[in-house]
C-alpha positions in Angstrom: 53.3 13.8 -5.7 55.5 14.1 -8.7 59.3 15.4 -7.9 60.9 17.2 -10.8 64.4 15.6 -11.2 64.8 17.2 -14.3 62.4 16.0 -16.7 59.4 17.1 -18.0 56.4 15.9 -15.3 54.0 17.6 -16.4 50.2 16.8 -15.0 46.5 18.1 -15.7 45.8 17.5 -12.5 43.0 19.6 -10.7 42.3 20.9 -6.9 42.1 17.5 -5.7 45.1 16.1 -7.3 48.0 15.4 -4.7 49.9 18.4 -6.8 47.1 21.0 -5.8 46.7 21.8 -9.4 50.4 22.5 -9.8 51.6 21.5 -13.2 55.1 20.3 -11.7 56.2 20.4 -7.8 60.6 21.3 -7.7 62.5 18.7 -6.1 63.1 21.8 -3.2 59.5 22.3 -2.9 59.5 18.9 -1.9 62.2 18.7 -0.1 60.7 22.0 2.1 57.2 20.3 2.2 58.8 17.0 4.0 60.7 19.3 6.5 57.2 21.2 7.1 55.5 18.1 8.3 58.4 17.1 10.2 58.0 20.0 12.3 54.5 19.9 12.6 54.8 15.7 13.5 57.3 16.7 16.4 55.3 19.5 17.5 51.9 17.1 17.5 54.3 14.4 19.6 55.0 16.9 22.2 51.7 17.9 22.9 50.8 14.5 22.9 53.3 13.6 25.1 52.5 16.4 27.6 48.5 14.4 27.4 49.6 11.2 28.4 51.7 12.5 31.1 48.8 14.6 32.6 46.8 11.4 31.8 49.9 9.4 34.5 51.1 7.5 31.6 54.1 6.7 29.9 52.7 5.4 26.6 51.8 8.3 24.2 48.3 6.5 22.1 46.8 6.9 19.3 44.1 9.0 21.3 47.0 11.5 22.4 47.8 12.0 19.1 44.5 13.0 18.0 43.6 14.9 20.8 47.0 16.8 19.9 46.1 17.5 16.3 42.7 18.9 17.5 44.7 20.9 20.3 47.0 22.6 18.0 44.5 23.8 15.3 
């Protein structure tokens, strides 16, 4: 993804471009899609957490995680 810091960034970029087809992507649109998937990482890590300590574990794994994504859709 390109971050406009001022200059011209301008793509042709279609629905399967990073951009979604957006001609430029604002340094605060950026900035508001990182802090997004922040939340959404945190809220997968809890649920996976809350797996692997129903599962008598300490270690979250990679299998919590999943299991966590498919959870929260």
């Amino acid at each position: 993804m390109e971050i406009d810091h001022g200059r011209d960034t301008s793509c042709t970029g279609g629905a399967d471009h990073p951009q979604g087809g957006a001609a430029r992507v604002g340094a605060g649109a950026g900035m508001e899609l990182a802090g997004l998937m922040e939340d959404y990482a945190l809220t997968v890590a809890r649920e996976a957490h809350k797996l692997a300590t129903h599962a008598g574990r300490r270690t979250v794994t990679a299998h919590d995680i999943r299991m966590a994504g498919e959870i929260l859709k």
